[in-house]
Structures are given as structure tokens and as C-alpha cells.
N, C-alpha and C positions, 0 to 999 in steps of 0.2 A: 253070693253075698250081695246085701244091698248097696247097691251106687250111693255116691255124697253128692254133695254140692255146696259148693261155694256159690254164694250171690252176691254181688257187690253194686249200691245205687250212688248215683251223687247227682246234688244240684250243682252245677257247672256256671249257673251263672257272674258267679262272682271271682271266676278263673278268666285267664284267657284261655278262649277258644280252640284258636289254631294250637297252642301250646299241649292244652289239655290233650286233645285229640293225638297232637303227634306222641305226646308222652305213653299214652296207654297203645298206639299201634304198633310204636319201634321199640319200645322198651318194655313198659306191665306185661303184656300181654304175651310178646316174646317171653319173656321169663320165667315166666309161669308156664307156657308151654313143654320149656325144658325139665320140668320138675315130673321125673316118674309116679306116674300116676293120675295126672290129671290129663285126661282124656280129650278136650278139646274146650274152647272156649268161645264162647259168641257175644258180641257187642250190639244195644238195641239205644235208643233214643226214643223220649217220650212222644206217642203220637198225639197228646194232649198239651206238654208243655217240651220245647226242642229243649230244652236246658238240664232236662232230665239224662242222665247215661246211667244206663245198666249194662252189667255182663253176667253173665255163666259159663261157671265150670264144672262140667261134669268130673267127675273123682270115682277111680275106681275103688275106693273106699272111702271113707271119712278120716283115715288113719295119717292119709296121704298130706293132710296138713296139720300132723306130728314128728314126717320126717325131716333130717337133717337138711334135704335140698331147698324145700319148702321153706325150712325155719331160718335158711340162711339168707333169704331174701322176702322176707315175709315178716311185719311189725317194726322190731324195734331195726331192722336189720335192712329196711328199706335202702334206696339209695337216695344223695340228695334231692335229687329231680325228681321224685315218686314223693319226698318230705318234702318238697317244693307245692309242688304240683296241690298234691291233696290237705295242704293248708290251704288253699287259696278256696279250693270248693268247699261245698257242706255235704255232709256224708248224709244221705235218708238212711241209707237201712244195708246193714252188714250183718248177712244170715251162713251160719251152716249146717247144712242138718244130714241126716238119714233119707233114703228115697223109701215110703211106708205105701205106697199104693204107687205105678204097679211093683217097683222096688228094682227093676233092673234096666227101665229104658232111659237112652238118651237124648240127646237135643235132636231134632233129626236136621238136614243141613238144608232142607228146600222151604225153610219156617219162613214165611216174610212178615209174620207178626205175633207179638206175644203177650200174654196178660198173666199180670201177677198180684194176688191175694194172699195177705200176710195177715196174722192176726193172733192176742193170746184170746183166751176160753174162761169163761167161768169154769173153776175145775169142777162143783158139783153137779156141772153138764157135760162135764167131757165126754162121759163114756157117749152117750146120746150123740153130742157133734160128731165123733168118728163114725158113727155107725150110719149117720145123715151124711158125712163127705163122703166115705166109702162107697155107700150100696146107693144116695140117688142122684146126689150132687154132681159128685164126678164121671159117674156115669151116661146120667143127664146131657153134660154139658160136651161130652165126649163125644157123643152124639150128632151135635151139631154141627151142618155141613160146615165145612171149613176148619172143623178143628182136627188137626194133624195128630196131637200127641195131650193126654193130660195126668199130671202127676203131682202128689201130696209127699211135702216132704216134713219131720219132725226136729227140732232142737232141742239137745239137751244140756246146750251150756247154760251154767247156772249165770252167766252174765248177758245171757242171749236178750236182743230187745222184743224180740216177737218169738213164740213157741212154735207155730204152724206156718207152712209156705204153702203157697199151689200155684204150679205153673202152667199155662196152655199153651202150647205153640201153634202159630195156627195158618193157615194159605196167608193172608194178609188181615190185618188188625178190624178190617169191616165185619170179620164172622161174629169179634165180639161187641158188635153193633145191631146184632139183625135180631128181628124179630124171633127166630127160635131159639137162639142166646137167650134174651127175655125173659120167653117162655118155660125154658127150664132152668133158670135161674131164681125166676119167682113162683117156687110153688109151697104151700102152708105149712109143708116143713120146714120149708128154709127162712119161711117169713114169723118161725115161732122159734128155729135156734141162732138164729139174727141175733135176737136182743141178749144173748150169751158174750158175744164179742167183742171184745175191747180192742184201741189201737190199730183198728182194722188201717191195711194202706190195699189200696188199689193204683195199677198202675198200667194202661197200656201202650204197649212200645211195637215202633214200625223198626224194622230189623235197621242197623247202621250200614252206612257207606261211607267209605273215605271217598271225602271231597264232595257227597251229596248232600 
């Protein structure tokens, strides 16, 4: 069965800090840990803007945030400090999808940086985008020394803000800096299913540390 994911972003800067941080280390994060099924969760900070916070959680199914554990601490069912908390921030982008390439791996735990490409599709390009993320794209970019793990995931909530995810995990956020990044990033397929894309967000993040 294919793995899920929750992905969850916020701009933090209109929160407090220390607050933030502690709220998602001793409480979200705990909590969701306890819910069966979700597999482990990793917290990153943008390496381009620090007020950026992202997490993942891997889910051994997508099902897992339709159970009773999940539902009971999760939306309307939060706790005050979580309603506290994430009014103060701005939410970017709250995705969950299906793992659609390679469809069963997870975060791995020695990632020190990650990059994340969200975006919807012209649909009468779609089939073409999958068949360009599948067989060059991701391949491609898999490739490239430093990158640990890469994987495309799909949405199908009809309220979803973006349909497609891709995540790299990778030795440290410089891989997605370097010259053969670049290079297989820009080549005249991808510079012709490009202009398909809408809402695109990119975002690279150095993995988090408390107190770093």
C-alpha cells in the first residue's frame, strides 16, 4: 500500500517564537506521534527565510487521518494552545496526499536538508507532466549527489490548495544549490512543461533544531 503524508507549513513570524517552537516540540508533535499510524514526523526551518516552519509525517496510509485518534485531536478538536498558537501564525500550505513515485519510502533520518515543490497542472497537460516528473525529472534530480531520497506525492481532496507535492531529502540543503541540481533541473522538457504550472511554491529548508 502506498504511504501518505501530511505536510504542514507556517510563516511563524507573526507568532512568538519561543512559544511557537515549544508548542509544536512538547505538544503537536507529541500528539500526533501517539496517533497509529503515523509513522514518524520531522520538523525543518526555511533556509531561505528562518520564519518559515515545516513538518512531515509520514502515514502508513492516508486512511490514518480518518481515524478516531487522529480526528480526536486534529481540526475542530485541537487543543487551546494549538488554537492559540496557529492563529497567531499564517498557515502557507496544508497538503495531504498519496506517495505516487516511488510509493512506499520514508523520510530517512540522516536528511540535513529538504526541498519542497508544490504546484496545480493545467489538466490538458497533465498526462505529459506525470510522464516528465516520473521517468526525467525525478529521476534526474535523484541523481544528484547529495540527494538522499526523492518522492511525488498526489492530492485528492476536492478542497486541497495545490494537487501535486515533491519532496527531496537531501545530505544538506547545498545539493539543492549546486551546479548539477541546475543541470537537471533545467532541461527543455521541463523548460516546456514549466509554463503548465500554476501556484507553484518552492521552498528550501535546513532540517530544525531546538535551541538552534
Amino acid at each position: 500500500m502506498a504511504k501518505g503524508l501530511l505536510f504542514a507549513s507556517f510563516d511563524f513570524s507573526t507568532a512568538h517564537a519561543d512559544e511557537f517552537h515549544d508548542w509544536y516540540d512538547t505538544e503537536h508533535v507529541p500528539e500526533r506521534l501517539r496517533v497509529p499510524g503515523i509513522m514518524n514526523a520531522t520538523r525543518w526551518i526555511g533556509a531561505d527565510d528562518p520564519t518559515y516552519a515545516i513538518a512531515t509525517y509520514d502515514l502508513e496510509s492516508l486512511s490514518v487521518l480518518q481515524s478516531p485518534p487522529y480526528l480526536a485531536v486534529g481540526g475542530a478538536n485541537g487543543s487551546p494552545w494549538t488554537k492559540r498558537v496557529t492563529n497567531k501564525a499564517k498557515r502557507i500550505m496544508r497538503f495531504t496526499g498519496d506517495q505516487i513515485l516511488p510509493g512506499d519510502v520514508v523520510s530517512p533520518p540522516n536528511a540535513g536538508g529538504l526541498l519542497v515543490a508544490s504546484m496545480n497542472v493545467d489538466p490538458a497537460a497533465e498526462d505529459e507532466f506525470n510522464e516528465w516528473y516520473n521517468t526525467e525529472h525525478v529521476p534526474f534530480l535523484a541523481s544528484v549527489p547529495g540527494v538522499i531520497t526523492a518522492r511525488r506525492f498526489r492530492s485528492d481532496d476536492p478542497a486541497r490548495e495545490r494537487k501535486y507535492l515533491a519532496l527531496y531529502n537531501l545530505e544538506s540543503v547545498d545539493a539543492s544549490r549546486s551546479d548539477a541540481w541546475n543541470k537537471a533541473a533545467r532541461t527543455p522538457w521541463s523548460a516546456r512543461i514549466n509554463r503548465y504550472f500554476s501556484d507553484l511554491l518552492v521552498i528550501r529548508c535546513a532540517r530544525y533544531q531546538r535551541g538552534g
